[in-house]
C-alpha positions as CSV (number, residue, x, y, z in Angstrom):
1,X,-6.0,15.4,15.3
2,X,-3.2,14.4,12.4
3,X,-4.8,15.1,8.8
4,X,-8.7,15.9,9.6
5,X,-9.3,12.1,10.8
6,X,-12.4,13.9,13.4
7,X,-14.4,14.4,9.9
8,X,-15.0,10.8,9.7
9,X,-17.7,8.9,11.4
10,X,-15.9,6.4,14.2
11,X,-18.1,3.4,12.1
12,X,-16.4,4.2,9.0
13,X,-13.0,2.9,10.6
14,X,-14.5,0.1,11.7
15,X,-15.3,-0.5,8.2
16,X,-12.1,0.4,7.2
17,X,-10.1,-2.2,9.5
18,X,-12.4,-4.7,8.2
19,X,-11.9,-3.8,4.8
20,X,-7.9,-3.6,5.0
21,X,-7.3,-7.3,7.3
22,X,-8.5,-10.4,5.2
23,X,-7.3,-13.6,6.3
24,X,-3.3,-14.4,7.2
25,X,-1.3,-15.9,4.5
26,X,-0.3,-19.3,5.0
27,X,0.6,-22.4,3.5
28,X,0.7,-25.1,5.6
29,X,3.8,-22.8,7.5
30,X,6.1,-24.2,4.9
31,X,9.2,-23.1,6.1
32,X,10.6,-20.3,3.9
33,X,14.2,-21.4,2.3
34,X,17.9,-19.7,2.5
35,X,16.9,-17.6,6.2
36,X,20.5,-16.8,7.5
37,X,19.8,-17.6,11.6
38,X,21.4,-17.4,14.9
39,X,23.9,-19.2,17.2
40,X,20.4,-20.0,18.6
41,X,18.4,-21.3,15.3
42,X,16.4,-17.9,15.4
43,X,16.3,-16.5,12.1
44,X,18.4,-13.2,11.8
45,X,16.6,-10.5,10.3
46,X,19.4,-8.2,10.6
47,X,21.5,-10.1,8.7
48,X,22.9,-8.6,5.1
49,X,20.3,-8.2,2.3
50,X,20.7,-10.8,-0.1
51,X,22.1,-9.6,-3.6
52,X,21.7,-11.1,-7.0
53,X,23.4,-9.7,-10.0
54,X,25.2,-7.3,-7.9
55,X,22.2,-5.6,-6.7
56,X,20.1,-5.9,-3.6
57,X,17.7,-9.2,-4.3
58,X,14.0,-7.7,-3.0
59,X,12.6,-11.4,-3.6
60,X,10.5,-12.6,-0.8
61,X,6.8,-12.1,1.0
62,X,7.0,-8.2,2.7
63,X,4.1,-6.5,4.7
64,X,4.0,-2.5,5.1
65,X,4.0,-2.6,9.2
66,X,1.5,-1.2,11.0
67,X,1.5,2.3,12.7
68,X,3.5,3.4,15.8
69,X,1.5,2.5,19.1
70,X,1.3,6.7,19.6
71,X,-0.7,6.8,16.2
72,X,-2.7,3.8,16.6
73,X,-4.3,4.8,19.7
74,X,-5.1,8.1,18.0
75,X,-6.7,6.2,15.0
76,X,-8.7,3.6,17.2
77,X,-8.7,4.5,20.5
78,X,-11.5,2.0,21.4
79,X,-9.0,-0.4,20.2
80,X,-11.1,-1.5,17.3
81,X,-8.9,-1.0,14.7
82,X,-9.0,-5.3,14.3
83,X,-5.9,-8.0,15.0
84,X,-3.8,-6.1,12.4
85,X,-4.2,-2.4,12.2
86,X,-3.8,-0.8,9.1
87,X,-0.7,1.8,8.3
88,X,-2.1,5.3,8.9
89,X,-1.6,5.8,5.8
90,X,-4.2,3.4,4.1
91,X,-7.0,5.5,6.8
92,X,-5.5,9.0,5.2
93,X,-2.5,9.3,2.6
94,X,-1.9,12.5,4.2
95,X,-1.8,12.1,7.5
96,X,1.6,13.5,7.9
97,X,0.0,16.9,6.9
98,X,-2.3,17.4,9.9
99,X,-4.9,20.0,8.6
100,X,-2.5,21.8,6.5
101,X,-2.9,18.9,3.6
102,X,-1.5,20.4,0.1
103,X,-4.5,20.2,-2.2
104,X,-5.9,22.0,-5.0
105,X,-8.5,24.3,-3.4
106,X,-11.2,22.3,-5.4
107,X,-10.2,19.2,-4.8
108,X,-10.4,20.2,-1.1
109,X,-13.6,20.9,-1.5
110,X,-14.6,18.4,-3.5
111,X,-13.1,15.9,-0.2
112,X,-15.1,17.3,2.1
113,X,-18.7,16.7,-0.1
114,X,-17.3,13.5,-0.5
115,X,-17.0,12.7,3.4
116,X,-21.0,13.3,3.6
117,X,-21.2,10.2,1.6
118,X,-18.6,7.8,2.1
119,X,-19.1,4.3,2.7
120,X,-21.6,4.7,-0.3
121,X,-19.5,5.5,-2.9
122,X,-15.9,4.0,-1.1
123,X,-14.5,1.6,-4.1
124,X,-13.0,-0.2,-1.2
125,X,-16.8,-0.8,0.0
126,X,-17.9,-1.9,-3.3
127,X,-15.2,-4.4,-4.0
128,X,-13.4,-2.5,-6.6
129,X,-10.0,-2.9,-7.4
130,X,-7.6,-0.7,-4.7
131,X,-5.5,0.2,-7.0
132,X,-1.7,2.4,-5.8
133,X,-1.1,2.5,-3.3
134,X,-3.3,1.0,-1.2
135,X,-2.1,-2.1,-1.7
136,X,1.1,-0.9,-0.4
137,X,0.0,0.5,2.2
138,X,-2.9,-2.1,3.3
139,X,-2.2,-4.8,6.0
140,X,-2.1,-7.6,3.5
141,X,1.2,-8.4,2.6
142,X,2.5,-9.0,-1.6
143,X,5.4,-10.9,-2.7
144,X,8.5,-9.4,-4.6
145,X,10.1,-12.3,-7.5
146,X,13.0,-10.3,-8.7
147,X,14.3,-11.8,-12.1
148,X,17.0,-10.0,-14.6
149,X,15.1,-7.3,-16.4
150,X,11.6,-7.8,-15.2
151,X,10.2,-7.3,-11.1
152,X,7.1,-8.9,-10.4
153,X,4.2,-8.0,-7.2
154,X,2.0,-10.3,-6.2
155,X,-0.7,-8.7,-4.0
156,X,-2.2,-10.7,-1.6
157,X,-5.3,-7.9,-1.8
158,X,-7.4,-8.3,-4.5
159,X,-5.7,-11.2,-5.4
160,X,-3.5,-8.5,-8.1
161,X,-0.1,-8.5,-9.9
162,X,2.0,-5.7,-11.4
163,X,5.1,-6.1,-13.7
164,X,8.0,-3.6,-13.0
165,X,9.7,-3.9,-16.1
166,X,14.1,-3.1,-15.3
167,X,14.8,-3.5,-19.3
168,X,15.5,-0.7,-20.3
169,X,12.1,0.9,-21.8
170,X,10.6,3.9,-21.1
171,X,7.2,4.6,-20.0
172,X,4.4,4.4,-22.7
173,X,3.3,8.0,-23.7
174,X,-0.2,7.6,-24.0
175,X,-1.1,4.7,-21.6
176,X,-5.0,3.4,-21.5
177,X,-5.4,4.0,-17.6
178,X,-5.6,0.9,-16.1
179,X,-5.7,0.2,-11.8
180,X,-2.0,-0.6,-11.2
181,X,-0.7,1.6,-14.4
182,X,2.4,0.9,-16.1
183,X,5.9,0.6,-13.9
184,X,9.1,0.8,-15.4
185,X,12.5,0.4,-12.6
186,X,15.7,1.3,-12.2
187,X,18.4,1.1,-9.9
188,X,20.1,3.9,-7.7
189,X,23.1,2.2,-6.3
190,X,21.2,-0.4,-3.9
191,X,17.9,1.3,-4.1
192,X,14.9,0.0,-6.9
193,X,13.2,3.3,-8.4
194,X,10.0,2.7,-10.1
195,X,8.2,4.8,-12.1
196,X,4.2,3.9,-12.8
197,X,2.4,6.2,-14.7
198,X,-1.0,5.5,-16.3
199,X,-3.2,5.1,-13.3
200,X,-7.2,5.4,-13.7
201,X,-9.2,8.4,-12.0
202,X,-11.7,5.5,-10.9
203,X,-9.3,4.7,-7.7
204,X,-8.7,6.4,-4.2
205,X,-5.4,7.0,-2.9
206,X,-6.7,5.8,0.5
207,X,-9.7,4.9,2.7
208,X,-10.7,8.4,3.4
209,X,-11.2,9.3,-0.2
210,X,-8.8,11.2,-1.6
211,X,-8.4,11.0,-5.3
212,X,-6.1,11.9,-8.0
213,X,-6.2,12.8,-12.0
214,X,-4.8,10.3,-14.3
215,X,-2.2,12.7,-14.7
216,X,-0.9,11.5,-11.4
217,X,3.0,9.5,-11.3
218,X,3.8,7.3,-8.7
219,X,7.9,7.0,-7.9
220,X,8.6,4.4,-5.4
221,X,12.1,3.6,-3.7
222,X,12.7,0.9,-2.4
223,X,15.2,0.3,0.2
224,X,15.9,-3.5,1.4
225,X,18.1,-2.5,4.6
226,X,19.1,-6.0,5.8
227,X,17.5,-9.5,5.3
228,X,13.9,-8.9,7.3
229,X,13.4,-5.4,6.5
230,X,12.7,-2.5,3.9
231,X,11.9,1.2,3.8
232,X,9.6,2.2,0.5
233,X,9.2,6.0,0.1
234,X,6.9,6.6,-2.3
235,X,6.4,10.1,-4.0
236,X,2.7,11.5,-5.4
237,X,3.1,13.8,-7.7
238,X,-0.3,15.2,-10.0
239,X,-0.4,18.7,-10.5
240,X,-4.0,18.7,-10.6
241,X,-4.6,17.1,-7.5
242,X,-1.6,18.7,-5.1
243,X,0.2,21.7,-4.7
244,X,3.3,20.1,-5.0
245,X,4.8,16.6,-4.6
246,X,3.6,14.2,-1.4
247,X,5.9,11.7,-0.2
248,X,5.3,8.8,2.3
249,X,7.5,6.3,4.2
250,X,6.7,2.6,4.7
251,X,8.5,0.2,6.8
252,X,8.1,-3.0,5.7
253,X,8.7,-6.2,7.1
254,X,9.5,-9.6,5.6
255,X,7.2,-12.4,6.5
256,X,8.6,-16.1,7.1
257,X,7.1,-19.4,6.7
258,X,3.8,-18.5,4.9
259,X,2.6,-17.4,1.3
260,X,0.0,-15.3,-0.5
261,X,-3.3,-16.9,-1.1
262,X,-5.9,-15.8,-3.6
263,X,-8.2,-13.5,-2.0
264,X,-11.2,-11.4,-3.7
265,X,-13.6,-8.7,-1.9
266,X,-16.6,-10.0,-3.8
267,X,-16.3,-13.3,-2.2
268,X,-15.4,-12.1,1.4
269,X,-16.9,-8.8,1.9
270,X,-19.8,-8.7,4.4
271,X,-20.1,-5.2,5.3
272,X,-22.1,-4.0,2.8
273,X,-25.5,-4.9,3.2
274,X,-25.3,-3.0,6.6
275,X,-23.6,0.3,5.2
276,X,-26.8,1.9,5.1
277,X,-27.9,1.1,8.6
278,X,-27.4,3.2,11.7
């Protein structure tokens, strides 16, 4: 199986689902503003990519879509991966890799030590911040407000914010880690490439429990193809954690009608007190 998934227990994805599907965004189904639609009244997510100041204009509420039916099935095949089902990629970063994942030897082994005791010491299990990229790659969507010189996400998860600053500066040198680091953007013709750096050794890249050095650099790309949908690639590079750079594709969807809503683990999690029953 893709990326070593038969080394976890089939409770911890139970857990897992659980942990990456908190409740739908909505407010009151407000209907969301300036959708382009058919002949019919259906709204046309194929329609052009709004721009602003000559550039694409990411602004709106987008959700990394959930795996291909093929790799669901493979992830949960008692179908209990819950109503949404995470991205393969929040379950195992690497899944792309199969066995063959491009890791330090000792962080390799370090992983597997790590497996033995999982939903102990899982930051996701005790409510700690996700951190990048899992709340990209989590089924809980974020929203984009794109103004001149500053990008700001909203993350529906953990109820979190970063600022993507597009001004100009550079990234700080010395940066106290922090949980979503320090993101500076630029643009590529029509495509937004961020730069965070500055990310703490506390988080996990995804469910599974691979980790990183704070030596790691996240570069994302982002890719707004037409009005209702995105590609993000996003590049792991940490020279103490991988062999060479990792990179990942999300499709992302936009999501119409609804809103982000606070959300924190403390006050919803309910899995916990039965982690250490069988």
């Amino acid at each position: 199986m893709p990326g070593g998934l038969e080394m976890l227990p089939q409770r911890l994805f139970i857990l897992f689902a659980l942990l990456a599907t908190g409740a739908h965004a909505q407010w009151l189904n407000f209907p969301t503003p300036g959708i382009p639609r058919t002949r019919e009244g259906k709204p046309n997510l194929t329609a052009p990519a709004p721009r602003a100041g000559g550039k694409p204009d990411l602004s709106g509420l987008w959700q990394t879509d959930g795996p291909p039916p093929a790799v669901a099935a493979r992830l949960f095949p008692n179908g209990n991966g819950g109503d949404e089902i995470p991205s393969q990629y929040f379950i195992n970063i690497l899944y792309d890799f199969g066995p063959n994942e491009p890791l330090v030897p000792a962080v390799a082994a370090e992983l597997k030590q790590r497996a033995q005791n999982i939903a102990a010491i899982s930051p996701l299990a005790r409510c700690l911040p996700s951190g990048l990229p899992i709340v990209e790659v989590a089924s809980q969507p974020y929203k984009i407000i794109q103004t001149p010189g500053l990008i700001a996400m909203l993350y529906e998860r953990d109820t979190t914010f970063r600022q993507v600053y597009t001004d100009g500066r550079k990234l700080p040198i010395d940066p106290q880690p922090s949980w979503l680091g320090y993101s500076v953007g630029r643009w590529e013709g029509d495509t937004l490439v961020v730069d965070t750096v500055g990310l703490t050794d506390q988080s996990w890249l995804d469910a599974r429990g691979h980790t990183h050095s704070e030596q790691l650099k996240i570069t994302e790309r982002f890719h707004r193809i037409d009005f209702g949908h995105m590609e993000l690639a996003i590049i792991l590079a940490d020279p103490k954690t991988f062999t060479r750079p990792v990179t990942i594709t999300l499709q992302q969807s936009l999501q119409l009608d609804t809103d982000v809503l606070e959300n924190f683990c403390n006050e919803n999690e309910r899995d916990i007190v039965h982690m250490g029953k069988k």
